[in-house]
C-alpha positions in Angstrom: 75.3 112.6 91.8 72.3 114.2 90.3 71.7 118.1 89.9 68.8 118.9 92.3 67.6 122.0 90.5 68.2 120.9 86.4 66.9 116.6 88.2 69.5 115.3 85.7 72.6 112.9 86.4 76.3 114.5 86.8 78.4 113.0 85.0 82.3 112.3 86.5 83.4 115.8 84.7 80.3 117.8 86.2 81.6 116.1 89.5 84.8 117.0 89.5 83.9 120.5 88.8 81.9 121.0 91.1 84.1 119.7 93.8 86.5 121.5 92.8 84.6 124.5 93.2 83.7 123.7 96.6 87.6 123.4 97.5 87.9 127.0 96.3 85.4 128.3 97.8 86.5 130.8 101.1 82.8 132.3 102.0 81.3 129.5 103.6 82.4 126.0 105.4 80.9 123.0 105.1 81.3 119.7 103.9 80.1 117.8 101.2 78.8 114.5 100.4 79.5 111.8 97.3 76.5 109.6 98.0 76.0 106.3 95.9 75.2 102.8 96.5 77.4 100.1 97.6 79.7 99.0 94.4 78.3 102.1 92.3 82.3 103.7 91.8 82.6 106.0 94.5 85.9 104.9 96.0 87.0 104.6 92.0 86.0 107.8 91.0 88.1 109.3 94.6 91.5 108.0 93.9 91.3 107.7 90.3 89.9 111.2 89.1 89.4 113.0 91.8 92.3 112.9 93.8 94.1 114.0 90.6 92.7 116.7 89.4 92.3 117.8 93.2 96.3 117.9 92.4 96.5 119.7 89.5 94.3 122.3 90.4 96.5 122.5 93.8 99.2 123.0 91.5 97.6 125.6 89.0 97.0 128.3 92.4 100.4 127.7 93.3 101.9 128.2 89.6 99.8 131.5 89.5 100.6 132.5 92.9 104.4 131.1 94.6 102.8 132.5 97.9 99.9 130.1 97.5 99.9 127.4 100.4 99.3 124.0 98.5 96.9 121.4 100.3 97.5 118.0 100.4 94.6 115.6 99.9 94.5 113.3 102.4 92.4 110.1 101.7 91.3 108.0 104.7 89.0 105.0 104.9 86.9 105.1 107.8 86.0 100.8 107.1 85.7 99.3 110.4 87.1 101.7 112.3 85.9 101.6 116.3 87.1 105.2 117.6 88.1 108.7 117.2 91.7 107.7 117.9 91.7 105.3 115.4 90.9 107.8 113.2 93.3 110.6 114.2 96.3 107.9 114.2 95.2 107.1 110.3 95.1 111.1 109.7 98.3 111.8 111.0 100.1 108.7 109.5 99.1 109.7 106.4 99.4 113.6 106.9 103.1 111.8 107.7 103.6 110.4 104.4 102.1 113.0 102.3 105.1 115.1 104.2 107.8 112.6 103.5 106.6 111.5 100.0 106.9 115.7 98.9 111.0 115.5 100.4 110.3 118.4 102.7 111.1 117.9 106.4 108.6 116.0 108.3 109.2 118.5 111.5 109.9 121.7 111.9 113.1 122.3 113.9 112.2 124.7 117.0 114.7 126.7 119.4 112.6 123.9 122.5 114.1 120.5 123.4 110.7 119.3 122.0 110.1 119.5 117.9 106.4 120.2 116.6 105.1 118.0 114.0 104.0 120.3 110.7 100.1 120.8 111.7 97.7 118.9 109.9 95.7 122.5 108.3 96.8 122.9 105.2 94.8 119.8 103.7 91.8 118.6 102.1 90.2 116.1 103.7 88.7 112.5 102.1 87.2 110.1 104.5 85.5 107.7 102.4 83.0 104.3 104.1 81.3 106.7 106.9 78.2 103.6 106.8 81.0 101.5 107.2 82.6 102.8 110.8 82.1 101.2 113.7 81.9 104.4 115.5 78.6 106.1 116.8 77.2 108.3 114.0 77.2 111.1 115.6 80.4 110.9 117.5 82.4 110.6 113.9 80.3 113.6 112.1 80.9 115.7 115.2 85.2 114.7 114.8 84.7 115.1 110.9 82.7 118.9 111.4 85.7 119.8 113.7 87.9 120.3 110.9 85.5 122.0 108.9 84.3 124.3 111.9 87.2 125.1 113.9 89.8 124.7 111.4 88.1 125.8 108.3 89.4 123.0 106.1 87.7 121.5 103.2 86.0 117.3 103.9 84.9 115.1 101.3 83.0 112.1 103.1 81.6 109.2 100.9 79.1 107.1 101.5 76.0 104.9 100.9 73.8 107.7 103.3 71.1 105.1 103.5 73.3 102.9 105.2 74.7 105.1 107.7 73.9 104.3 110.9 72.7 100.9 110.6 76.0 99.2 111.4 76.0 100.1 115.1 77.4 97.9 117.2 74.7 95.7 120.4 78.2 95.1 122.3 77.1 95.2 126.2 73.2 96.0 124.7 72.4 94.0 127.9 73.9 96.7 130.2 72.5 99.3 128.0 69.3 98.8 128.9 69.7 98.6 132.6 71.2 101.9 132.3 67.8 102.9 130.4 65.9 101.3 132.6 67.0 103.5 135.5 
């Protein structure tokens, strides 16, 4: 990344920091964006810096604070995936394991027949290879800006931003532009 306002490259620390920042931040919502080119580190620097100190610092606000609601980071490629579904079925699997892997009850027991799953809020989000899904731009950013919107959770989304959008599919292009046409 490079500082905007100093024009100077960030190094992994200066990342980290201010990402971490950004997950402690309650004012505002949005989302932000690792942007690099293809093969640069991105995915690297995610799972092995990131994701840990993401961790820790989870850790730290509970350790000062027992009422403090850990997040989980969830991490989920988006590399060829064709729909929304896809991606919610990815998300909950591994909103699923993150459960499992802490030992704590995957769902919470109700007084109905039916048992709810533990909801998927109390995370920070990672979808890394947005220029690689084979979803419509637009349609994934609008899923991705739900959570930050209407849920008020913190995303990460990496990407090459010069690719995105460039991988959409021509499947039925014909039909597509008889559709157009009319």
């Amino acid at each position: 990344m490079i500082d905007r306002m100093e024009n100077r490259k960030l190094t992994d620390d200066d990342n980290v920091k201010e990402i971490i920042n950004y997950v402690d931040e309650t004012l505002y919502n949005y989302a932000v964006m690792i942007d690099g080119e293809w093969g640069c580190g991105k995915t690297y620097f995610i799972k092995e810096r990131l994701c840990e100190k993401l961790k820790n610092n989870e850790n730290e606000h509970y350790n000062s604070d027992q009422d403090y609601q850990q997040r989980k980071i969830i991490y989920i490629s988006l590399y060829g995936v064709k729909s929304i579904e896809e991606v919610t079925k990815q998300l909950f699997m591994e909103v699923l394991v993150a459960k499992a892997g802490k030992g704590q009850g995957i769902i919470k027991k109700g007084t109905e027949a039916t048992e709810k799953f533990v909801p998927i809020k109390n995370c920070i989000l990672i979808f890394d290879d947005l220029e690689r899904c084979d979803c419509p731009t637009n349609e994934i950013l609008g899923y991705i800006n739900s959570f930050v919107e209407h849920e008020n959770m913190k995303v990460i989304i990496v990407a090459n931003q010069k690719e995105i959008g460039k991988g959409i599919s021509f499947e039925n292009q014909e039909l597509k532009y008889l559709v157009a046409a009319h």
